[in-house]
C-alpha positions as CSV (number, residue, x, y, z in Angstrom):
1,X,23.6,-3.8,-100.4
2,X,26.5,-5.6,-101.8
3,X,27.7,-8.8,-100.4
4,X,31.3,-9.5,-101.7
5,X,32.9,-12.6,-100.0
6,X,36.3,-12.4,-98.8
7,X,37.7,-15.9,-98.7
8,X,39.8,-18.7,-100.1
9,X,39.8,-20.6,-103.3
10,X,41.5,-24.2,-103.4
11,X,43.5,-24.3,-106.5
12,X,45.8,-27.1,-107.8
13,X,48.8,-27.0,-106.1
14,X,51.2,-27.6,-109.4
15,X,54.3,-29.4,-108.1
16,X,55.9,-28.7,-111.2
17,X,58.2,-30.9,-112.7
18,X,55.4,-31.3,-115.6
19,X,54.2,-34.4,-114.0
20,X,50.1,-34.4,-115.0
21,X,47.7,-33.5,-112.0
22,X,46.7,-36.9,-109.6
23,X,43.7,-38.5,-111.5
24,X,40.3,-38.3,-110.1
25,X,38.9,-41.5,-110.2
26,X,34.6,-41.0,-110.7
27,X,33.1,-44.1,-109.9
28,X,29.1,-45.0,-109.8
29,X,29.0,-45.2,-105.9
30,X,32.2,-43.2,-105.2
31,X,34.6,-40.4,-106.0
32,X,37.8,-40.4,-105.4
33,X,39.8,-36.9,-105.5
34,X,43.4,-36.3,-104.1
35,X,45.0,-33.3,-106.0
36,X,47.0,-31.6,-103.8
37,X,45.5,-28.0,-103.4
38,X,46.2,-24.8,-102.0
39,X,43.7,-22.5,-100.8
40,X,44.6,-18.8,-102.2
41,X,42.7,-15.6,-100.7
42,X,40.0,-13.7,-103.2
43,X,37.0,-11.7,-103.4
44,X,34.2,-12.5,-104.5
45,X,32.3,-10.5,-105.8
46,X,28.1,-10.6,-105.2
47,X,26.6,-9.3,-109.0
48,X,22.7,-8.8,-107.6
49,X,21.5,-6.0,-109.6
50,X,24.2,-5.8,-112.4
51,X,23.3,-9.6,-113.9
52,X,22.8,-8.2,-117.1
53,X,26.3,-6.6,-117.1
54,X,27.2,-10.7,-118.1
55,X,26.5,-13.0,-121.1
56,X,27.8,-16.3,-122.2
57,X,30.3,-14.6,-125.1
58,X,31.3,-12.0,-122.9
59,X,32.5,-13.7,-119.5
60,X,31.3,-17.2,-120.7
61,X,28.5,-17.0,-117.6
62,X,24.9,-15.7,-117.9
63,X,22.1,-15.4,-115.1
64,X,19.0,-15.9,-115.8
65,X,15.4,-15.3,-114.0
66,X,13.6,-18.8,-115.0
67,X,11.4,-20.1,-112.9
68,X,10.5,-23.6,-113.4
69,X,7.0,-26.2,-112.7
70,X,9.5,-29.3,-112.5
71,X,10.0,-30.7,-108.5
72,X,11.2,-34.3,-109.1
73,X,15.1,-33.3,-108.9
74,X,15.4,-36.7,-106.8
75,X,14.2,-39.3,-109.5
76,X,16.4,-39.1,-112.0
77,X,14.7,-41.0,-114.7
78,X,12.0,-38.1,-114.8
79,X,14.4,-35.2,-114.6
80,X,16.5,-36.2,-118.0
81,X,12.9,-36.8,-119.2
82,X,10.6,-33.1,-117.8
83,X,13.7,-31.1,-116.8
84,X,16.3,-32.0,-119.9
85,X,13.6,-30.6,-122.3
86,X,13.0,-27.5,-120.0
87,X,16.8,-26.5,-120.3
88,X,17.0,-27.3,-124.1
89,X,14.4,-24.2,-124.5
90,X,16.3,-22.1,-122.5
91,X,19.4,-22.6,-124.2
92,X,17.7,-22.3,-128.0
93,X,16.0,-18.8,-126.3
94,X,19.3,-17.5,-125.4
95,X,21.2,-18.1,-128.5
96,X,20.9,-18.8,-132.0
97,X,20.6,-22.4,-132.6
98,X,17.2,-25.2,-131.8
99,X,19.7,-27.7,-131.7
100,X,20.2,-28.4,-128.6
101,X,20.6,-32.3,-126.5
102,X,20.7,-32.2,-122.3
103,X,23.2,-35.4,-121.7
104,X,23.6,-35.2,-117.8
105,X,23.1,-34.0,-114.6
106,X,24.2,-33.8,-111.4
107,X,21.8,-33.0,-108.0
108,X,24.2,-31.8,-104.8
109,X,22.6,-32.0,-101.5
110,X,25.3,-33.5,-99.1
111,X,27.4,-31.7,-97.0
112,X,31.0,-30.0,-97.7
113,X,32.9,-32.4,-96.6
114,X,31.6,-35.6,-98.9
115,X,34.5,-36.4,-100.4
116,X,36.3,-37.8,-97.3
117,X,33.5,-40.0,-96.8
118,X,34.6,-43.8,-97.4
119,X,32.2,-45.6,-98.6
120,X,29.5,-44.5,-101.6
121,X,30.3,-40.9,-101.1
122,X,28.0,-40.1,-104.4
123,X,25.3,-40.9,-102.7
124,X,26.4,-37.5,-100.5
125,X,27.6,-35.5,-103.4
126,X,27.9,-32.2,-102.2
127,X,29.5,-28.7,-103.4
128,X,33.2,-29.1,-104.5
129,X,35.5,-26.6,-103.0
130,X,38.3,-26.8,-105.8
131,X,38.4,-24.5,-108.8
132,X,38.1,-26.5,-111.7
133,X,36.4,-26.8,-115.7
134,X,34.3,-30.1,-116.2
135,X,36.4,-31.3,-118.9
136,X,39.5,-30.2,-121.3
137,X,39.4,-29.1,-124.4
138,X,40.2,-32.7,-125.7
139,X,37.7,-33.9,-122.9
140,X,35.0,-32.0,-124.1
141,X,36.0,-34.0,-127.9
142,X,36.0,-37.2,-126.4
143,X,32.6,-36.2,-124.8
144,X,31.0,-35.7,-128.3
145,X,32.4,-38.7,-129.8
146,X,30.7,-40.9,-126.5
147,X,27.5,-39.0,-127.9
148,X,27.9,-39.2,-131.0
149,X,30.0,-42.5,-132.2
150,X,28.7,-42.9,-135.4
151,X,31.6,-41.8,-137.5
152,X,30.0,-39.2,-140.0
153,X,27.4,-37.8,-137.6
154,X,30.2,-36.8,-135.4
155,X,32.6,-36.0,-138.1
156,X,29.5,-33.0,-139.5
157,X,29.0,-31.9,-136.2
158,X,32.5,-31.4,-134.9
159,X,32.9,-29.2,-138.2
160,X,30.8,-26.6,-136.8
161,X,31.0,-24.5,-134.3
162,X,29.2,-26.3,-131.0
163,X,29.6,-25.8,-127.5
164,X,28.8,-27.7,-124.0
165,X,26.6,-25.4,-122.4
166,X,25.3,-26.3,-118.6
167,X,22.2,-24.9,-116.6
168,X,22.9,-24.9,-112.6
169,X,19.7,-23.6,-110.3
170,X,19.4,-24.2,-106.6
171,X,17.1,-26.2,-105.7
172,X,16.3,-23.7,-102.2
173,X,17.7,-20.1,-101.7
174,X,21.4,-20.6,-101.0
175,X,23.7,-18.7,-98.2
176,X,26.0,-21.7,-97.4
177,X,28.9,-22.5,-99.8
178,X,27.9,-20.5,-102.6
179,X,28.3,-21.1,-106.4
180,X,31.1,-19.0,-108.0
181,X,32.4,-18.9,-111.0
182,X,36.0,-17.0,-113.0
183,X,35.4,-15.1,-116.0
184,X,36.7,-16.4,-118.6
185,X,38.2,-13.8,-120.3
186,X,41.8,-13.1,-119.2
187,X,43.3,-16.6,-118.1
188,X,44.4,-19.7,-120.3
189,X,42.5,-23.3,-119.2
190,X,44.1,-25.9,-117.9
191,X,42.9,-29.3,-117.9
192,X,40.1,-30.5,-115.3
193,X,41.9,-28.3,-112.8
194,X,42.7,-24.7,-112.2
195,X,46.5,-22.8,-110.7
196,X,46.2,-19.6,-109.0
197,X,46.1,-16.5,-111.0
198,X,46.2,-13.4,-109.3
199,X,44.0,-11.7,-112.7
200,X,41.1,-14.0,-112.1
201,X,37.9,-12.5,-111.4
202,X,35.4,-14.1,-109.1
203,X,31.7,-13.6,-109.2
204,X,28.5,-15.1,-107.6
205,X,24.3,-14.1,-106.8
206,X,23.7,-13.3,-103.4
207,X,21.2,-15.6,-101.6
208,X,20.4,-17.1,-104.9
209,X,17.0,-18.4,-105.5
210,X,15.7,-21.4,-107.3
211,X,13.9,-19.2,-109.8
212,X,17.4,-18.0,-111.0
213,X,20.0,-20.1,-113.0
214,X,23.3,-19.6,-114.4
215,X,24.4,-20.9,-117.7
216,X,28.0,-21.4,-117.7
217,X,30.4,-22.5,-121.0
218,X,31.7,-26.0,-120.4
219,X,34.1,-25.9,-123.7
220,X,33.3,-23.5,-127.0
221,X,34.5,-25.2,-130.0
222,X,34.8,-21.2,-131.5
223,X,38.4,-20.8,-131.6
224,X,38.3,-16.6,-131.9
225,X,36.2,-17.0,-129.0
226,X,37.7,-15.0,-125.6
227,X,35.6,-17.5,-123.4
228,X,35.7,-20.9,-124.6
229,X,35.2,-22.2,-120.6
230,X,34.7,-21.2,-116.7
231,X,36.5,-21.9,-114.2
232,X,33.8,-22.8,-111.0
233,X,33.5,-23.9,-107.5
234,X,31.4,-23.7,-104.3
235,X,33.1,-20.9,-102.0
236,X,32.5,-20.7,-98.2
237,X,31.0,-17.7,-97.2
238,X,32.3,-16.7,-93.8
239,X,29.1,-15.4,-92.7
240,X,26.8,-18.1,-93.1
241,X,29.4,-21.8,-92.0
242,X,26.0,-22.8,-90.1
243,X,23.0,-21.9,-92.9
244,X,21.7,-25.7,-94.2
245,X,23.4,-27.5,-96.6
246,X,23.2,-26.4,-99.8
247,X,20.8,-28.2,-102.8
248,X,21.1,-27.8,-106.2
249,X,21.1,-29.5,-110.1
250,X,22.8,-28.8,-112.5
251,X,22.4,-30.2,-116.3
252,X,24.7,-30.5,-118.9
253,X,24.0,-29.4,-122.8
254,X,25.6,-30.0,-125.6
255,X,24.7,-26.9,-128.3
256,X,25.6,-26.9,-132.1
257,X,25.5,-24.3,-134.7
């Protein structure tokens, strides 16, 4: 049985003008995030049973059935050291490269409305309603060099093709505010946020289990690649306001060629 959601996604309200999009200001105990948004109605739709039909180079997402031995998503000194190397073998299985570094990660456990929360909101970081790609295409540069700031190593590597790849697996089966994501194939990007588009294409995994991930592109330095990044965002699912927050991690990889 299919479960397609019908509801809204928030995207950047553009006032036009070409003034930039309001800066959101990340800080270590809070986030700060006032774009103006408008919440446009879509479906979305539930791909249980066709998750092959999707691959990284073909709508930029990919689902995967991995289940994993690692529990200590809470300290995160033992995640980047058990869990990092866990997603680096996934990513060299799926593709052709072993060259693969985890840099981040981000657990989500708090509840949908953390951002209005005044004082050290990321200690409440919960799932972000607004359509969005971690990073521009410049972004994703300046990310590398941050890696990488030794002037040749970064020179050699940003001469290839490379990618930022990340892994995102709930942490319990999820009902409430489900993780969607855009194909990538028939919209342009824009920076850090997303305008509506009434060709995007929504997709998500029904009551999505922590044995299954999705690897999503970040940025895909391929140039005559039709999905160099995803759109994604938590969605609300009508049916299930009520169900327990939702839990998740999600790690961020940095893949080269």
């Amino acid at each position: 049985m299919d479960h397609h959601i019908r509801t809204t996604i928030n995207y950047y309200d553009d006032p036009r003008g070409g003034s930039p999009p309001t800066p959101v200001y990340v800080g270590s105990t809070q986030v700060n995030n006032s774009r103006p948004m408008i919440a446009t109605p879509v479906t979305v739709t539930d791909i249980t049973g066709s998750e092959a039909a999707f691959a990284l180079d073909t709508h930029g997402f990919q689902y995967c059935f991995q289940p994993t031995p690692f529990s200590a998503f809470y300290d995160d000194q033992q995640t980047a050291k058990d869990y990092y190397r866990e997603c680096e073998r996934l990513i060299r299985a799926l593709t052709s490269t072993s060259n693969v570094l985890a840099f981040d990660h981000k657990i989500r456990r708090g509840p949908f409305h953390w951002h209005s929360i005044k004082e050290n909101n990321a200690a409440s970081r919960g799932p972000l309603h607004r359509a969005h790609v971690d990073q521009s295409y410049d972004g994703a540069v300046l990310r590398l060099r941050e890696q990488f700031p030794s002037e040749p190593n970064f020179t050699a590597l940003s001469q290839k093709r490379w990618q930022i790849i990340n892994i995102w697996r709930p942490l319990r089966p999820i009902l409430k505010d489900p993780f969607a994501l855009c194909s990538a194939r028939p919209q342009r990007n824009e920076p850090w946020t997303v305008k509506p588009n009434p060709g995007h294409k929504w997709y998500y995994k029904y009551h999505q289990h922590p044995s299954e991930v999705v690897l999503f592109k970040c940025f895909d330095g391929d140039l005559t690649c039709p999905t160099r990044r995803v759109p994604h965002c938590a969605v609300v699912d009508p049916g299930h306001i009520n169900a327990e927050n939702r839990e998740s991690v999600e790690v961020r990889c940095l893949v080269f060629y």
